[in-house]
N, CA, C and O atoms as a printed pandas DataFrame, in Angstrom:
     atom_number atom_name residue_name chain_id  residue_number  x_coord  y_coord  z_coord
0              1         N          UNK        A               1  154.684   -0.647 -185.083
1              2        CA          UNK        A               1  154.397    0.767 -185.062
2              3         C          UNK        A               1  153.310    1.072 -186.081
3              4         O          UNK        A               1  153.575    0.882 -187.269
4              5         N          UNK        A               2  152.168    1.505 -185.747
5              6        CA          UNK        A               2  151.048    2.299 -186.482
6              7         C          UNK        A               2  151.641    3.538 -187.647
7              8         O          UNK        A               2  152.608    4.279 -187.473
8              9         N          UNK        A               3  151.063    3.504 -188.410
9             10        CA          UNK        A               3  151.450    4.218 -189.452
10            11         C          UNK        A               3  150.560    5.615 -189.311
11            12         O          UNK        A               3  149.370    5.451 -189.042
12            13         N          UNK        A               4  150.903    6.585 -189.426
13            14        CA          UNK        A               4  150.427    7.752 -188.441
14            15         C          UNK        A               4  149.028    8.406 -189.684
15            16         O          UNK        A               4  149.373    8.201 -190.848
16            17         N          UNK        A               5  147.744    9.045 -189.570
17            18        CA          UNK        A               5  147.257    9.105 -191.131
18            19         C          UNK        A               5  146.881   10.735 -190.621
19            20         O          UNK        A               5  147.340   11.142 -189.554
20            21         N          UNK        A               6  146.214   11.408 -191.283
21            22        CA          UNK        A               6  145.231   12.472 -190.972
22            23         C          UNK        A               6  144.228   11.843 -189.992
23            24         O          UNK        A               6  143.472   10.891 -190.185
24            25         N          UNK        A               7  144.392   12.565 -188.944
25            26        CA          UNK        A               7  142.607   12.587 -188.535
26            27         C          UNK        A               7  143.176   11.831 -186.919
27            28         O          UNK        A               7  142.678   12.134 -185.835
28            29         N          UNK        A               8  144.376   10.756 -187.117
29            30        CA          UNK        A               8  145.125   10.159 -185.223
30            31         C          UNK        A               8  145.004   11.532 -184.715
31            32         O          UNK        A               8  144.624   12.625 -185.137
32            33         N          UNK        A               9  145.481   11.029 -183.639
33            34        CA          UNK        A               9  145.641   11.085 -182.063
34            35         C          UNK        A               9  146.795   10.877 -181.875
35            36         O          UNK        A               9  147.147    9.719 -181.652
36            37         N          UNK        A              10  147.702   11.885 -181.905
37            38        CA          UNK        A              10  149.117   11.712 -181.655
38            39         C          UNK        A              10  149.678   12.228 -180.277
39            40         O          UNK        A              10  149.189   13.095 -179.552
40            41         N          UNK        A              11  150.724   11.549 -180.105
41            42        CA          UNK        A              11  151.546   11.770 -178.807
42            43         C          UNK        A              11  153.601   11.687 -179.282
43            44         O          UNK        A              11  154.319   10.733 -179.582
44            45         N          UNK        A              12  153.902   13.268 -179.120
45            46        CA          UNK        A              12  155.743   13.085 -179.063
46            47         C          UNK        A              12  156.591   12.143 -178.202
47            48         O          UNK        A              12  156.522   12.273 -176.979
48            49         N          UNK        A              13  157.283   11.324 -178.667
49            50        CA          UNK        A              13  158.037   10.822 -178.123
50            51         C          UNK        A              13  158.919   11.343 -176.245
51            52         O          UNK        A              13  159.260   11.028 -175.105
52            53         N          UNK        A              14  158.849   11.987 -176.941
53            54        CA          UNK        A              14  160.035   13.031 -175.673
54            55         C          UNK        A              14  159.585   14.002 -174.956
55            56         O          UNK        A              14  160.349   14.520 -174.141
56            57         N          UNK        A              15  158.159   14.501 -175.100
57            58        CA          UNK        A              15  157.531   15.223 -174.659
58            59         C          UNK        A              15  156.139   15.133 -174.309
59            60         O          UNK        A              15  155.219   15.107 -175.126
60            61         N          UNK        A              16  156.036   15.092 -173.176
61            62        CA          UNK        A              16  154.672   14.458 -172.213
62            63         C          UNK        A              16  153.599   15.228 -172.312
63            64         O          UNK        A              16  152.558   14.810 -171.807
64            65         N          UNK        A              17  153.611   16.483 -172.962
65            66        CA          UNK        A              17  152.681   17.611 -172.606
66            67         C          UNK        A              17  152.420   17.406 -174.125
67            68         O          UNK        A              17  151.209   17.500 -174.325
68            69         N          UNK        A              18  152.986   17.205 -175.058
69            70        CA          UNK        A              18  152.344   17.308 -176.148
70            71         C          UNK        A              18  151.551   16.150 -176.735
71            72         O          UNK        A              18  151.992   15.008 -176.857
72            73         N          UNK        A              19  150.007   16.671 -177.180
73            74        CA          UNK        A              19  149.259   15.452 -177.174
74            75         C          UNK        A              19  147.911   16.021 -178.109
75            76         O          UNK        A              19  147.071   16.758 -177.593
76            77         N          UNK        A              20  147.813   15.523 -179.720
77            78        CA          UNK        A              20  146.723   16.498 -180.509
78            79         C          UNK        A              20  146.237   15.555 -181.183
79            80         O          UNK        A              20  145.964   14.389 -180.896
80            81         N          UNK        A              21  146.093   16.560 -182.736
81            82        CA          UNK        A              21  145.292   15.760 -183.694
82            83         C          UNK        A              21  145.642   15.823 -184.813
83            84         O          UNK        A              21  145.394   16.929 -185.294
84            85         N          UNK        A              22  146.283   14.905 -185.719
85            86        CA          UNK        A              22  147.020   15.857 -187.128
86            87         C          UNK        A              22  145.853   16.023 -187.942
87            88         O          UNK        A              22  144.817   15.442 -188.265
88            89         N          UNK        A              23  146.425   16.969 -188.105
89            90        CA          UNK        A              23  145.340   17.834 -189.653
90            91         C          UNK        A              23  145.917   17.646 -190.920
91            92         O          UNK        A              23  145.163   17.534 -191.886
92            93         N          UNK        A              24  147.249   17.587 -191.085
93            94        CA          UNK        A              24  147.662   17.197 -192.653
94            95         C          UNK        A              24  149.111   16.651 -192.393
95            96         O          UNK        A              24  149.758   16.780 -191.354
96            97         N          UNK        A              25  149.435   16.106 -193.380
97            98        CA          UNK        A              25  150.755   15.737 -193.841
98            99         C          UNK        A              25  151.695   15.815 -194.963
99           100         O          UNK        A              25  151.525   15.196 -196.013
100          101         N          UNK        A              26  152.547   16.475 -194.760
101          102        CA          UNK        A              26  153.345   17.204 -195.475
102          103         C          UNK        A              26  154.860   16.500 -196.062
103          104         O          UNK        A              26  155.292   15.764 -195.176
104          105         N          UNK        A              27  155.640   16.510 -197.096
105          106        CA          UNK        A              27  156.758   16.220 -197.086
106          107         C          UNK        A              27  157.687   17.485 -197.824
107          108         O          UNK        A              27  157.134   18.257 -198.608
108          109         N          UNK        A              28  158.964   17.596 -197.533
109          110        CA          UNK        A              28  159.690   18.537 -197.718
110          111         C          UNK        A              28  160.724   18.276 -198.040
111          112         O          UNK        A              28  161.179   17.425 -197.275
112          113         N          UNK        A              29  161.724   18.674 -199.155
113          114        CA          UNK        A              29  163.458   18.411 -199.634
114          115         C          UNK        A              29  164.064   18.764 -198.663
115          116         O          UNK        A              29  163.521   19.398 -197.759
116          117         N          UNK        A              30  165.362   18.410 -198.656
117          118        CA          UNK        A              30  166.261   18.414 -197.965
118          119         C          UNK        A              30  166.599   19.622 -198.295
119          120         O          UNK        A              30  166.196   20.044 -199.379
120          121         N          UNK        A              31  167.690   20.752 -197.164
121          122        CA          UNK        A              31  168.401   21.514 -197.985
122          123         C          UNK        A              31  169.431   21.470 -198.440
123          124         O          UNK        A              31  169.878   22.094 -199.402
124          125         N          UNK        A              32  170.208   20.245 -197.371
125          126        CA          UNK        A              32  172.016   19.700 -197.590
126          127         C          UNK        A              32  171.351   18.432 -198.842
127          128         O          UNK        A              32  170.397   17.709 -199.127
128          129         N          UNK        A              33  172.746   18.893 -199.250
129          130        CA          UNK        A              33  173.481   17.674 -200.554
130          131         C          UNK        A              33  174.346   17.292 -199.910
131          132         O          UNK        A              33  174.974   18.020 -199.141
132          133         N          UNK        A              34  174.697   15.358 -200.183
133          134        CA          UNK        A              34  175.601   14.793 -200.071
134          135         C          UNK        A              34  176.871   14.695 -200.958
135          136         O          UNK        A              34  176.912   15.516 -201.875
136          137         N          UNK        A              35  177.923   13.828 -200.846
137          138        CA          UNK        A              35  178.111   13.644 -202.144
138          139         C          UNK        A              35  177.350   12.673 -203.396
139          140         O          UNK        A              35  177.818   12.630 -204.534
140          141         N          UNK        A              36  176.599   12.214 -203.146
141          142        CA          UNK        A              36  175.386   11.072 -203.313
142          143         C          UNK        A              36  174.320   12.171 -204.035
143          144         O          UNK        A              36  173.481   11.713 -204.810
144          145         N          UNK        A              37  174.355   13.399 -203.812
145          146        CA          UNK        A              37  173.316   13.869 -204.462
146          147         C          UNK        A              37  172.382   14.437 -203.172
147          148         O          UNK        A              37  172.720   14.458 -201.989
148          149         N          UNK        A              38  170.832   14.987 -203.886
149          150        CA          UNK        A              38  169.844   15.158 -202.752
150          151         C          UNK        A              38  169.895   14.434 -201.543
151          152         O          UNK        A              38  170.767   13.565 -201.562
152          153         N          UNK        A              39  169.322   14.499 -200.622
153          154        CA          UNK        A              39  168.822   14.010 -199.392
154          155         C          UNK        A              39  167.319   13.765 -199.347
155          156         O          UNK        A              39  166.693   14.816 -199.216
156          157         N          UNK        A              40  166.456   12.505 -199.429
157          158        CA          UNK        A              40  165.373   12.007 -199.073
158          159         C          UNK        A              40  164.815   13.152 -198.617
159          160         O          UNK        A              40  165.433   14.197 -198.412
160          161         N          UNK        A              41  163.418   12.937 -198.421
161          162        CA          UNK        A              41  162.784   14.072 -198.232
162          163         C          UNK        A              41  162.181   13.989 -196.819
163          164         O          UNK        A              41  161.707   12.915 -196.449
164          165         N          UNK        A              42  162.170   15.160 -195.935
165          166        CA          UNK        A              42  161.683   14.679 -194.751
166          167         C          UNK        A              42  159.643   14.976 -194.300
167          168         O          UNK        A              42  159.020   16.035 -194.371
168          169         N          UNK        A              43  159.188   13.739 -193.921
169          170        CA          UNK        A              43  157.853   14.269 -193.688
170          171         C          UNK        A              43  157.378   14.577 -192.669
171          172         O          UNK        A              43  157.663   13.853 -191.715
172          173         N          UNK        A              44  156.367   15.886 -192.395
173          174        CA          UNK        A              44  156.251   16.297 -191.252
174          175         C          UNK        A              44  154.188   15.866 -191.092
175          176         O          UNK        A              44  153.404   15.470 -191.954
176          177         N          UNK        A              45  153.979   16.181 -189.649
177          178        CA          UNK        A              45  152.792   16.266 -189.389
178          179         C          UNK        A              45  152.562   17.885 -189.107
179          180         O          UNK        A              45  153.462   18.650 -188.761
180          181         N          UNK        A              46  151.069   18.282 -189.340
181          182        CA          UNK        A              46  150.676   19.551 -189.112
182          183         C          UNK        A              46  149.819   18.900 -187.720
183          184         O          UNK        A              46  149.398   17.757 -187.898
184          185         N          UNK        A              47  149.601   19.369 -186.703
185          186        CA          UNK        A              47  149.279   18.974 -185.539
186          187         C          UNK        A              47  148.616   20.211 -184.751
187          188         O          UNK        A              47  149.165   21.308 -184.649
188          189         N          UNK        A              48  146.990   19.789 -184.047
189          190        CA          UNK        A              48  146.335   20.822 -184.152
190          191         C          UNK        A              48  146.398   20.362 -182.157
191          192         O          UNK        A              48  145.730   19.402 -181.773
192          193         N          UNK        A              49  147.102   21.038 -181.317
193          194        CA          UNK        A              49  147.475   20.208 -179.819
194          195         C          UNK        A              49  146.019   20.389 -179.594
195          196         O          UNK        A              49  145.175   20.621 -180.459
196          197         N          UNK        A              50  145.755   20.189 -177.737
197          198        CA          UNK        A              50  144.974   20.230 -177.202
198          199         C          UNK        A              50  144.622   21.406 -176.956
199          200         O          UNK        A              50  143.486   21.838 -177.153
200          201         N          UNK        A              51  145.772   22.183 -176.401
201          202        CA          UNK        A              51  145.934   24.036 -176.104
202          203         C          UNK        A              51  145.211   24.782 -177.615
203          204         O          UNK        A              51  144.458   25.753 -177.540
204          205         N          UNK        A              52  145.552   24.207 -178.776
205          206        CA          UNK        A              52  144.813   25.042 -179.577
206          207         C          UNK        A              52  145.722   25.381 -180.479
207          208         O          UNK        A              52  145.441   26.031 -181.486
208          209         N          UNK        A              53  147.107   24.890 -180.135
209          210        CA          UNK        A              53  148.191   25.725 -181.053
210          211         C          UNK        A              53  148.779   24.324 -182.145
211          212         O          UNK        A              53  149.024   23.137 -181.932
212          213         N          UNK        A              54  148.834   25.269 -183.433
213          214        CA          UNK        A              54  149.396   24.175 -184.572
214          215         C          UNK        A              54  150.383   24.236 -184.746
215          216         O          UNK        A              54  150.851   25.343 -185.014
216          217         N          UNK        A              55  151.386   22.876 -184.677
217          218        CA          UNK        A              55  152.822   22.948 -184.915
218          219         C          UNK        A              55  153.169   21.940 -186.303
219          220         O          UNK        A              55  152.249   21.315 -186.832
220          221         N          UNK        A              56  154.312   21.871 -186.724
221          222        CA          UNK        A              56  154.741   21.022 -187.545
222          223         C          UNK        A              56  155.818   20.502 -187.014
223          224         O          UNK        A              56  156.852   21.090 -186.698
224          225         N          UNK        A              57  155.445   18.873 -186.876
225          226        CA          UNK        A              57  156.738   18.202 -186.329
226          227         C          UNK        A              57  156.999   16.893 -186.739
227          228         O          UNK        A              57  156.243   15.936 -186.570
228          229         N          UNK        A              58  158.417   16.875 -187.447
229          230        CA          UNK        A              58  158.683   15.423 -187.930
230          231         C          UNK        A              58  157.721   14.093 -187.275
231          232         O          UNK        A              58  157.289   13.786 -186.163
232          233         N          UNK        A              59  157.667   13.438 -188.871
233          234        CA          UNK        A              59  156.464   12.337 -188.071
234          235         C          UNK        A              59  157.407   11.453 -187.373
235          236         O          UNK        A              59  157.057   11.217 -186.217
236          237         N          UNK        A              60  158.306   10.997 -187.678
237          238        CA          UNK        A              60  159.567   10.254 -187.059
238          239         C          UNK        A              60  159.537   10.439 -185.358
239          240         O          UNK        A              60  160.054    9.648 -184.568
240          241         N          UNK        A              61  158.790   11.703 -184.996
241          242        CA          UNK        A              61  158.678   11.965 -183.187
242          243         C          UNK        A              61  157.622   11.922 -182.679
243          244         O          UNK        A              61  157.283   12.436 -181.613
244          245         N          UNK        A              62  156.877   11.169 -183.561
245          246        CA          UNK        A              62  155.813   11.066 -182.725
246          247         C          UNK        A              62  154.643    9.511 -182.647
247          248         O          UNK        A              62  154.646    8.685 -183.559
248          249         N          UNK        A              63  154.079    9.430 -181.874
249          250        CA          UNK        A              63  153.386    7.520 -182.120
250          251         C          UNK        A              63  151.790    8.127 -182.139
251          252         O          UNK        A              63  151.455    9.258 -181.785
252          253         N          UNK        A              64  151.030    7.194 -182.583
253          254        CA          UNK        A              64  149.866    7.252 -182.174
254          255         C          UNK        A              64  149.514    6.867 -181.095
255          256         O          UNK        A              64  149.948    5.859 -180.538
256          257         N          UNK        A              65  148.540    7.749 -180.592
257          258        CA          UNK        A              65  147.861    7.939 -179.189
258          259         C          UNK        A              65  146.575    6.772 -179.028
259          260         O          UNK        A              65  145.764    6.883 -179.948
260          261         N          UNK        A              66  146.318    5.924 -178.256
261          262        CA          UNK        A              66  145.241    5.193 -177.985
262          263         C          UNK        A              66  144.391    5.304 -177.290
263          264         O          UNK        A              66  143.493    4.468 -177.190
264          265         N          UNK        A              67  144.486    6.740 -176.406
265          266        CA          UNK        A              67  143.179    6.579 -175.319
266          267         C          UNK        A              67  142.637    7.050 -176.062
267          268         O          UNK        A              67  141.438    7.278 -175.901
């Protein structure tokens, strides 16, 4: 698996229609505590689609695109 950077060509796992360009990358705290303490932090992509619209979506859902 490709390691996703600024600037890919990404494609969601689970969703066929979604297909862009990340613009940044972000990471964020958890809001649940375990008993262990914090929760790892989760990182997202800022994603600029084809349609024009920017979403933020866990990088964990998505691969890089090759065409």
């Amino acid at each position: 698996m490709a390691r996703i950077k600024v600037g890919d060509k990404v494609r969601a796992h689970l969703d066929a229609a979604y297909k862009g360009r990340v613009t940044s990358i972000t990471s964020e705290k958890h809001i649940e505590y375990t008993s262990a303490g914090p929760m790892d932090k989760i990182v997202y992509c800022i994603v600029e689609l084809e349609d024009g619209r920017i979403v933020k979506t866990k990088v964990t859902d998505l691969y890089v695109d090759y065409d």
